[in-house]
N, C-alpha and C positions, 0 to 999 in steps of 0.2 A: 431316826426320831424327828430331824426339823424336816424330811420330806413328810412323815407323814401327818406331821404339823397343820405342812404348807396344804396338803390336802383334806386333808380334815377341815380348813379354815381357811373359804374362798378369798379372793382378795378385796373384793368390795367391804366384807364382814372387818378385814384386816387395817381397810382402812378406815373406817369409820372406830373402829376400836382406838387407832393411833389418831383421830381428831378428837373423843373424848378425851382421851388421857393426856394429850397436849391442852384441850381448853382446861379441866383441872387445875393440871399444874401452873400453867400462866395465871389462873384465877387466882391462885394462892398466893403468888409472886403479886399479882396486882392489888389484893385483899391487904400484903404487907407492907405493900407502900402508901394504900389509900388511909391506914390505920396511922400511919408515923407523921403523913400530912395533915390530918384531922386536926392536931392538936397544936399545929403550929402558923394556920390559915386564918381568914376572917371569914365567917359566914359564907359569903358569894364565893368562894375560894372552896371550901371547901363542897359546897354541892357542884361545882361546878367539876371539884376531882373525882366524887361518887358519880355524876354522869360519864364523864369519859373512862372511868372506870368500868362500869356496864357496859360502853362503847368498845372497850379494847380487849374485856374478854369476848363479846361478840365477833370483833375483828379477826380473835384466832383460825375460825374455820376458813376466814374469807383466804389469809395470808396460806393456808397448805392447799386451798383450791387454787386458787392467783396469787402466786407468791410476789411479781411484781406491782399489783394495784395494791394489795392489801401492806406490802412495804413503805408503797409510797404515801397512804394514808396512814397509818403509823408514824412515819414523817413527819407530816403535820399536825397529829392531835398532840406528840412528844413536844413541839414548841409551848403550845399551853400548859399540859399538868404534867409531872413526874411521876403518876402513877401508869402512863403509858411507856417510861421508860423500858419493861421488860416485854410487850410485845412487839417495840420496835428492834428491839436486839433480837427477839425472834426471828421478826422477819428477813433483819440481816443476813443472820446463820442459816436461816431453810432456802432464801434462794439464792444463794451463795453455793448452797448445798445440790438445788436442782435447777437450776438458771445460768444461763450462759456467763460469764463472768461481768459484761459490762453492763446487766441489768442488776448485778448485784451489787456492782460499783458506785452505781446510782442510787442503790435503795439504801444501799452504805451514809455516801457523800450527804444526804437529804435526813436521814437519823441523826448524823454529828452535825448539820446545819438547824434540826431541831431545838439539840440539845444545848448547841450555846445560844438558839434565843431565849430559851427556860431560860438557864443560867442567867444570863442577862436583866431579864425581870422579877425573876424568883432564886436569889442565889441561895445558895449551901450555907446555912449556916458553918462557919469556922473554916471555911475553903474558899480560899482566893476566888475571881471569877476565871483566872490564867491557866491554876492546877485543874479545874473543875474542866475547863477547854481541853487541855490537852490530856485528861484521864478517860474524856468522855469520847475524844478520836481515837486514841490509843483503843480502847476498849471495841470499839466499834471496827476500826484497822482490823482488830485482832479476830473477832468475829469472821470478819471479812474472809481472810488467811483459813484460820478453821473451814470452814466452809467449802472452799476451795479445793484446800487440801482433801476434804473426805469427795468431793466429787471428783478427782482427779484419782484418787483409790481405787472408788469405785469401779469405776471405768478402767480403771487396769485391770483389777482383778476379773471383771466381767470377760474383757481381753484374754485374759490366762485363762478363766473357763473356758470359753468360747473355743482357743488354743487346744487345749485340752481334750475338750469334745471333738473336735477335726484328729487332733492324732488319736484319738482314739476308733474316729470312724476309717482312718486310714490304715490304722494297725486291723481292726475287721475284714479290711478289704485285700490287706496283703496277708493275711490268713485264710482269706475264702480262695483268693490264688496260690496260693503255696496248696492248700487242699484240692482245689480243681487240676494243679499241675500235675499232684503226686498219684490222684486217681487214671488223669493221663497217661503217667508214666508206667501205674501197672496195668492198665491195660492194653499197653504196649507191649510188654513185657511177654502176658498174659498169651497177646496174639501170636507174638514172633512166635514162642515156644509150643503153643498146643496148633496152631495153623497147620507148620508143617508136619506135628506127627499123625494129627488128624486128618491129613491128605494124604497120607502115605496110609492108614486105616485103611479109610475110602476104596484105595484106589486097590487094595488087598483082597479086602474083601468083596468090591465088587466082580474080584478077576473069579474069587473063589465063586460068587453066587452064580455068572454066568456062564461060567467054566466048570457045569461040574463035571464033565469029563473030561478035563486035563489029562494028562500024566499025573501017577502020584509024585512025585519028585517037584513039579508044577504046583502042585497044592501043599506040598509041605515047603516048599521056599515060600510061596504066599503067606502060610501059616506060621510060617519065623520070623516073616517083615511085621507082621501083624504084635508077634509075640515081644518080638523086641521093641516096634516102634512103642506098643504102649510100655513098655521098660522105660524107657528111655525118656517118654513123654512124663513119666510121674517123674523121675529122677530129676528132669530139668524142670518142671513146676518147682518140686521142693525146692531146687535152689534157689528160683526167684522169689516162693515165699520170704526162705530161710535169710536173702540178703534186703526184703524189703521190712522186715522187722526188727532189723539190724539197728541200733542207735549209734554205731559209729559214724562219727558225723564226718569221717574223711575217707566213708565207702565211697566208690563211684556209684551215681545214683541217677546214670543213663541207657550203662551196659553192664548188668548185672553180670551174666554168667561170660565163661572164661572162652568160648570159641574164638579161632583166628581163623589166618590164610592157610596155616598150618590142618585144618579139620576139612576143610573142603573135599578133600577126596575123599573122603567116609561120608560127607552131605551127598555128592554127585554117586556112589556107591549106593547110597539109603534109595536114593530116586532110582536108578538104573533097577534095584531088585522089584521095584513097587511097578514095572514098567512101562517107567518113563522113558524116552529117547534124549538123552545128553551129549551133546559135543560140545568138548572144550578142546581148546588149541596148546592149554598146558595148567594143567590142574592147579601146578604148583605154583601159577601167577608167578610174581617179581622171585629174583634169584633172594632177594635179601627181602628179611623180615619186616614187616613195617612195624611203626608203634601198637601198641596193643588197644588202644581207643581204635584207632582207623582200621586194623584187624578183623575187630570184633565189629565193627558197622559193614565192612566189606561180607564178613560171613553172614550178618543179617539181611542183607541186600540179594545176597545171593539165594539165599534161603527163603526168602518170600517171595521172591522170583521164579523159584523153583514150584513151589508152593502154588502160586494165581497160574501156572501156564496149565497146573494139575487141575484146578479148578477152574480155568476158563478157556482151555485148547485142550484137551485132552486127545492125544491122538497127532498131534506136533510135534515134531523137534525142537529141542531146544539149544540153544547156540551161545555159548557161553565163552565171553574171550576177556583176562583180565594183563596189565600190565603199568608200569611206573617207576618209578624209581624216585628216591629222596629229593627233593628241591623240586620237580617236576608234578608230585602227586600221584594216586592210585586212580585209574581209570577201569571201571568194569561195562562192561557191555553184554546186554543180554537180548536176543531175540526169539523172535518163534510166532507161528501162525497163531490166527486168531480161529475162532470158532470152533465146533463139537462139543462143546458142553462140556458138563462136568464128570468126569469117569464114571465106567458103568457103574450102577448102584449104587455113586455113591450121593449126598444132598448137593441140595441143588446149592450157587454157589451164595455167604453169607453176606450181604453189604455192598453196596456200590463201590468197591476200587479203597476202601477204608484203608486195606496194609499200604498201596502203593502210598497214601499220604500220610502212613506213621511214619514209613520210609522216609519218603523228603524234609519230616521233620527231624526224623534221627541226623542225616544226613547233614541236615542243615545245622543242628546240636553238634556235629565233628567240626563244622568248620567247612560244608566241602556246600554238595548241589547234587541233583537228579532230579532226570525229566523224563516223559514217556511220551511216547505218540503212536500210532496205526501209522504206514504210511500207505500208496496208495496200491500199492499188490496184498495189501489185506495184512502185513505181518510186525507183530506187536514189537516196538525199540526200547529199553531201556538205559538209561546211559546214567553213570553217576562219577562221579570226581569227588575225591576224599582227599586232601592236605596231608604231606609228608614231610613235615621236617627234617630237615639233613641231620 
């Protein structure tokens, strides 16, 4: 409601609204004292409070336009009549309110220097000229204080908004990253898992399109790598869906599905049917198990590896040597020629080198490194190092 207030009712509208309604109320204030002086004055006295009366509701606009000139003439018309008494205290209180403090100190000091020269020539009836002094600083001190105090509020709480709005635009901003990470993550996910079963399709069915006179035995192992891969390819989707809609907030939310060091020979297997050429120096890598984070990034590595030579050497060896041990770390090395494209029949290859940099980011997510290079007899290196805790 006060936003649509605030909108409804421009600020110009807003402040001319709070200069009527301040001259008013001072006029009434001045109307009450010009009345109570009337009857205790002598003629010259008395018009002389009806003018500066007129003068001091006049004043009011000047003191919320210029709070310090119109304080300080308040000042001096308050030495002549008592009916200037309230919009000198006005003026106190508004630039005390919106004025740096030592202009309000001043417009203070020059209102209680008014009021005991009144006092002084026109005193109180039944009030000392002493109490009338020190009720009329007190009052005006007090002003003072007020004043202050609410500018000093102000300014904090503005502070707390202000606060407020920054963690609020900070908390947008670590939700639009937490969101950019997590669509990162399943498209991670995404790739690892459908990359390689989709290149083992490929590489199937191209054998079948250009082979059709194989052996039958040649075209039903094609037709089993075909049958299984997409088996296997929905099976490990599901599981990435099934663990990315997961709200347990103490899943692992790097390496969803469960492959290790342990699955590699059924990966190098998967490839060998689809006919790929693989050598490795010992399937089963390190004699002892490693952690199951650095495991599961090892078979990732290896798997997209396996994966980009199907899609970007077709027709290469690939040379696969993994070994490490606790305290030392997991070292995998992968090579094989460049060029022939991508297997017969199958697309051409998707995305500039996109796995090899999930890769280094997974990698770099273990804790560990990988890098690649061509070197200069034309044949692709991949080398990665994953941390192994004793």
């Amino acid at each position: 409601m006060h936003a649509v207030t605030r909108t409804l009712c421009p600020p110009w509208m807003r402040r001319r609204v709070w200069v009527v309604l301040s001259t008013v109320a001072l006029g009434l204030l001045v109307g009450t004292g010009l009345y109570a002086s009337v009857g205790s004055g002598t003629p010259a006295l008395v018009w002389a409070d009806v003018t500066l009366a007129v003068v001091a509701v006049a004043l009011v606009p000047l003191v919320i336009a210029r709070p310090l000139a119109g304080g300080v003439l308040g000042g001096l018309l308050v030495a002549v009549s008592p009916v200037v008494t309230p919009v000198a205290s006005f003026a106190v209180l508004f630039t005390a309110r919106r004025r740096p403090f030592r202009q309000a100190l001043a417009v203070a000091l020059l209102g209680a220097a008014g009021e005991a020269v009144q006092g002084a020539w026109r005193p109180m009836p039944g009030l000392s000229y002493g109490w009338w002094l020190l009720l009329m600083t007190v009052a005006f001190g007090a002003l003072l204080g007020w004043g202050t105090w609410a500018q000093a509020r102000h300014a904090l709480l503005e502070a707390l908004r202000d606060r407020a709005r920054r963690a609020e635009r900070e908390q947008e901003r670590r939700v639009a990253e937490a969101r950019a990470a997590e669509r990162t993550r399943i498209a991670r996910e995404m790739h690892d898992v459908l990359a390689h079963r989709l290149s083992l399709l490929a590489a199937a069915a191209g054998a079948m399109e250009y082979r059709p006179d194989a052996p039958p035995e040649r075209l039903s192992a094609a037709a089993g790598v075909i049958r299984t891969s997409a088996h296997q390819a929905l099976t490990e989707l599901r599981e990435v869906v099934t663990l990315l809609r997961g709200d347990d907030p103490d899943a692992p939310v790097d390496e969803p599905l469960g492959q290790t060091l342990a699955d590699l020979p059924r990966l190098v297997e998967e490839a060998r049917a689809a006919g790929q050429r693989v050598e490795i120096d010992d399937v089963r890598g390190p004699s002892v198990e490693p952690p199951a984070r650095t495991g599961r990034t090892a078979y990732r590595i290896v798997q997209e590896a396996l994966t980009n030579a199907r899609k970007h050497a077709d027709g290469h060896a690939v040379t696969l040597a993994l070994a490490g041990a606790p305290g030392s770390g997991l070292r995998i090395a992968v090579r094989n020629g460049t060029g022939g494209g991508p297997a017969a029949g199958g697309p051409p290859p998707a995305g500039p080198g996109s796995g090899l940099i999930g890769l280094a980011e997974r990698a770099a997510l273990a804790g560990g490194r990988l890098t690649h290079h061509v070197d200069d007899s034309g044949r692709f290196h991949l080398d990665a190092w994953l941390p192994w805790s004793r």
